[in-house]
N, C-alpha and C positions, 0 to 999 in steps of 0.2 A: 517508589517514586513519590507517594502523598508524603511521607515522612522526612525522607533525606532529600528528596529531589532529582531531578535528572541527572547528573553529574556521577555520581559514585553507580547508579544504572548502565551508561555508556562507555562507562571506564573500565568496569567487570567485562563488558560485553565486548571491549576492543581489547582486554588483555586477555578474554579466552579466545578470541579470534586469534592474538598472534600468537599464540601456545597452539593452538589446534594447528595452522598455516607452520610454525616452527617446525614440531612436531611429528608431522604428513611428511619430510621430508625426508626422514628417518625410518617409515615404516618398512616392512618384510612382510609382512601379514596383511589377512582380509581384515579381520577385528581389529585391526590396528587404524587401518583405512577409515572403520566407520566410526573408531573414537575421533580421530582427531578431524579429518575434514565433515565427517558425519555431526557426530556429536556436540563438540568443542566449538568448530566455527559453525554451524546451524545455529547454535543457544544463542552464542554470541552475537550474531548478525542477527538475531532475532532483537536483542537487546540494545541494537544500534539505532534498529532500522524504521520504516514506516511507522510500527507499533510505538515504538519507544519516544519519536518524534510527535508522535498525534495524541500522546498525552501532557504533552507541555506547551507546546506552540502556541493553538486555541486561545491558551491563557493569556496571550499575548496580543491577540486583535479580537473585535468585534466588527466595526463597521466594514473593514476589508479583508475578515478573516479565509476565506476562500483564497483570495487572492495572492494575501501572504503565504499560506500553507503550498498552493500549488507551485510559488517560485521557489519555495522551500525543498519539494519535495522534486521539482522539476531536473538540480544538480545528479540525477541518478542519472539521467539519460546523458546531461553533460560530461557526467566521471564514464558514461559508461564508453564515450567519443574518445575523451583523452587518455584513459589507459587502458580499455582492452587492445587497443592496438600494442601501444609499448606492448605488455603481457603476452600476445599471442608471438611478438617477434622473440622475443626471451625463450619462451617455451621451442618455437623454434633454433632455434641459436643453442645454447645451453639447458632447454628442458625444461620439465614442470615443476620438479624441485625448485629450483633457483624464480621460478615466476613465485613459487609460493613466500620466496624468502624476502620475493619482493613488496610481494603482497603485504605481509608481518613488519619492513621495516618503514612501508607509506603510513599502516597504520599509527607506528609509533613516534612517527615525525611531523604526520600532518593530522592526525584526528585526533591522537591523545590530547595534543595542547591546545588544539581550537575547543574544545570540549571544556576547557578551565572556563570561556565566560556563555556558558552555559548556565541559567537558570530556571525554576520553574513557574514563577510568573514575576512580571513586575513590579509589586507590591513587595517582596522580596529587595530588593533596590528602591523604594520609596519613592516607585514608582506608577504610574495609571495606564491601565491598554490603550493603545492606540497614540500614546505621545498624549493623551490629554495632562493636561494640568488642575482639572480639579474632577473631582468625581462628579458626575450626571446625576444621580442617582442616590437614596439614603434605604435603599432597604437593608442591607446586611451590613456591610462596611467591610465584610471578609470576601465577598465573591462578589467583582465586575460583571454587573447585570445590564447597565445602560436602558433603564425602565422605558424610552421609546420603542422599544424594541421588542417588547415584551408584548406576547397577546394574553399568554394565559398566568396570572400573576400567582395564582398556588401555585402552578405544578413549578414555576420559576425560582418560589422564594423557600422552595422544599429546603431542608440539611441532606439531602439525598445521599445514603448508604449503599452499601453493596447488597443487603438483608433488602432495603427499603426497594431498590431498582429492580432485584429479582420478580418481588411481586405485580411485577407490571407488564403488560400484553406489550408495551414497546420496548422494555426490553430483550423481550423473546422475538420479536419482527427483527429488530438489528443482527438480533444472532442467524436466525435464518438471512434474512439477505445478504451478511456479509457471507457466509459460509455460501452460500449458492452463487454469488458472484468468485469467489476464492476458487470454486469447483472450476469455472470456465475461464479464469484465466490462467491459472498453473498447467491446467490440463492442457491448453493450444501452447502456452512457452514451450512445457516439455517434450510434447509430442511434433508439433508444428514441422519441425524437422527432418523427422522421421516419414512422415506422410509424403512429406513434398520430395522427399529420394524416391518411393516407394512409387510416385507417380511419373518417375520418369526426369525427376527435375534435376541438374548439374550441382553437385555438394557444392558450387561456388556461388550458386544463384539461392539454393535451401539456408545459405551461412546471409548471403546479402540481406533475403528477406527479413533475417531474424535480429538483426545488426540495425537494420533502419526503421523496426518498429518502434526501440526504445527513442532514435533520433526524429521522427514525427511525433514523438511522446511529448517532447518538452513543449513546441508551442500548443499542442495542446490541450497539457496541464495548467498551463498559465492563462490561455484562453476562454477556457470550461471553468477553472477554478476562479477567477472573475467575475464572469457568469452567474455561477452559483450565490454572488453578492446584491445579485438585480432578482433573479429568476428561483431562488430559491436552492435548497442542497437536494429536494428531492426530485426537480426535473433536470440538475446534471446526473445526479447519481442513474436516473433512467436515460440518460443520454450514452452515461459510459458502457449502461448492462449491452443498449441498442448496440452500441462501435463492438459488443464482440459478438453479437447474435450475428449482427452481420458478416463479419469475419470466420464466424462457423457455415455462415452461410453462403460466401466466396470459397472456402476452400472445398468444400461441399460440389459446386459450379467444376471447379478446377478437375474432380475428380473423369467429368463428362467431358470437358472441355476443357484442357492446358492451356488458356491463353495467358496471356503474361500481362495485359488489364484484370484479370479476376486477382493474380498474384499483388498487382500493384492496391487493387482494390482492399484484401483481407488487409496488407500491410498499414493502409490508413487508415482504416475502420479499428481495427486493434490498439495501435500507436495511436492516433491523434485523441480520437473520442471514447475508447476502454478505459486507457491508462490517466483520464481523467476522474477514476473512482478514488483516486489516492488524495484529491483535493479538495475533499469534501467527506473522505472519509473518518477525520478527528471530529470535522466541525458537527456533521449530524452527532455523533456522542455528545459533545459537548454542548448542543445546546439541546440537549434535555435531561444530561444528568451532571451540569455544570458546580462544580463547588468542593472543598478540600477533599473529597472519595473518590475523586473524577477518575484519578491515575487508577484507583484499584477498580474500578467500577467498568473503565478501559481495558484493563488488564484481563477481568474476567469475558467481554466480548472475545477479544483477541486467541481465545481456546476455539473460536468459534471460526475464525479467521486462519487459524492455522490448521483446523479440522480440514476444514476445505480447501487448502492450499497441499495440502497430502494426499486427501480423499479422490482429488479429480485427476489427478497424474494415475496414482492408480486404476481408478475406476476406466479410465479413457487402453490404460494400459491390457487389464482384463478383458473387456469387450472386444481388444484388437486381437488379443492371442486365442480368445472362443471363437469371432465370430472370419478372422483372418481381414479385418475393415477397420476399418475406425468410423462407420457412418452414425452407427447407432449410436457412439459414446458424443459425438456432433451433435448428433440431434437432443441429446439429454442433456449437452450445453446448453444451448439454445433452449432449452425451457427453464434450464436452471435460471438462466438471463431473465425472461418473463417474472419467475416466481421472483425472483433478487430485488426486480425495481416495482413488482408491488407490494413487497414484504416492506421494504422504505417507506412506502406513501403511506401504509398503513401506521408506521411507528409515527410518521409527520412529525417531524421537528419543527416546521414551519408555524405547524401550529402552536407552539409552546415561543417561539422567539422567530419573530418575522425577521427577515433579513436588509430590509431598506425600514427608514422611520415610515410611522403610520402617517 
């Protein structure tokens, strides 16, 4: 991504998506199964997706950078409105084969080519973030800093390396808090389901809740991620950890009491105010290890992000099959959320590059 750019990154990663989706549709076997929708398309969507997006974007705003990234990032909930329906009717009708085939030919019709004016910053195109016209600023001339904005002028005007970010206590906070937030959200997508069958709920009301968290997601990513332009990245980012504390904490409710306000409750406390970690998730990186290593410097949190996006589906999974519950693997959410939004505050991005001018 620092070398070539985003483009030849999204374009591997949607051409082993439609090989792996291809592929799936041909298997007979178990190993076959976990090459191709396992293997194949996991890399590739990883190569697509959040990660790959929150290493270039940033470079694109400052003054409204929250705000750009969360309506950036907002389109998952909206793809998620406009074709898992198609998809689940297909699957019905003619099968999971033919959704997957479908899946492989959106790919190659609508993200391949939109991905041509893809680039990694503006300066690239002789350009400046934010639509300015001349540069704010004369410290580097290689990395849009907008010196208003700046509190702490070394840690801003560093060459920041991957060797160089290692050795610093905020980058090991990021690693933990994205990994303990990662833990609590994959762990309730995966599970979420499962729990709410298990307590008695209608597979068409377990399917509804899990369909309309991504759809209260979008306003607000847009809303949070705005926010984050006034208020700082590290009291949404502790806004998002709160939306799923609380969510472990309604379903929790639910276990004692089935009422269908605790259901409607987890659902917006997850969707509106969780799934606002994705809009402020590029920008705290980048404004404290801002500048051409950013993508690799990104790349190596992201082992941190994907630890715990594996870690907590299992972890939530183990607990249920020892202990025959899922409360305790709830409740270890629920503190992972605490440690997640202090491990942020601790790295403070705010403190390295305030968010509104001084």
């Amino acid at each position: 991504m620092d070398r070539q750019g985003p483009r030849p990154v999204i374009t591997l990663g949607a051409v082993m998506m439609c090989a792996g989706l291809f592929l799936s549709t041909r298997i007979e076997h178990l190993w076959e199964l976990y090459l191709t929708l396992g293997l194949l398309v996991g890399a590739g969507a990883n190569l697509m997706s959040y990660t790959a997006q929150s290493q270039y974007l940033p470079n694109w705003f400052v003054r409204k950078r929250g705000l750009a990234i969360s309506i950036a990032f907002s389109g998952v909930g909206i793809g998620s409105i406009l074709i898992l329906p198609l998809l689940q009717q297909v699957i019905l009708t003619e099968g999971w084969r033919q959704a997957c085939l479908w899946m492989a030919a959106m790919l190659m019709l609508i993200a391949l080519p939109l991905n041509r004016f893809v680039r990694r910053k503006p300066e690239d195109m002789g350009l400046l973030p934010d639509g300015d016209t001349q540069s704010a600023e004369g410290l580097t001339g290689k990395v849009p800093l907008n010196s208003h904005f700046i509190v702490d002028t070394a840690w801003a005007s560093k060459d920041w390396t991957v060797g160089a970010a290692l050795q610093t206590s905020r980058f090991w906070w990021i690693c933990g808090g994205f990994f303990c937030a990662l833990v609590a959200w994959y762990a309730v997508q995966v599970h979420q389901t499962k729990y709410l069958l298990e307590l008695g709920f209608d597979p068409s009301v377990a399917a509804w809740a899990l369909g309309w968290v991504s759809v209260v997601a979008i306003p607000g990513q847009i809303l949070l991620g705005a926010a984050s332009d006034r208020i700082g990245r590290e009291a949404v980012w502790s806004i998002g950890c709160l939306g799923f504390a609380i969510c472990y904490f309604a379903l929790l409710m639910l276990e004692h009491s089935p009422w269908t306000g605790w259901l409607v409750f987890m659902v917006f406390s997850q969707g509106f105010l969780g799934y606002s970690l994705t809009s402020v998730m590029g920008a705290i990186v980048a404004e404290l290890f801002q500048g051409k290593h950013f993508a690799a410097i990104f790349g190596l949190i992201n082992i941190a992000l994907l630890g715990g996006g594996a870690f907590g589906p299992w972890l939530a999974g183990w607990i249920h099959d020892q202990q025959g519950s899922y409360r305790s693997a709830f409740m270890i959410c629920i503190a992972a959320c605490l440690f997640s939004s202090y491990a942020i505050f601790r790295a403070s991005p705010g403190k390295v590059r305030r968010v509104r001018k001084a």
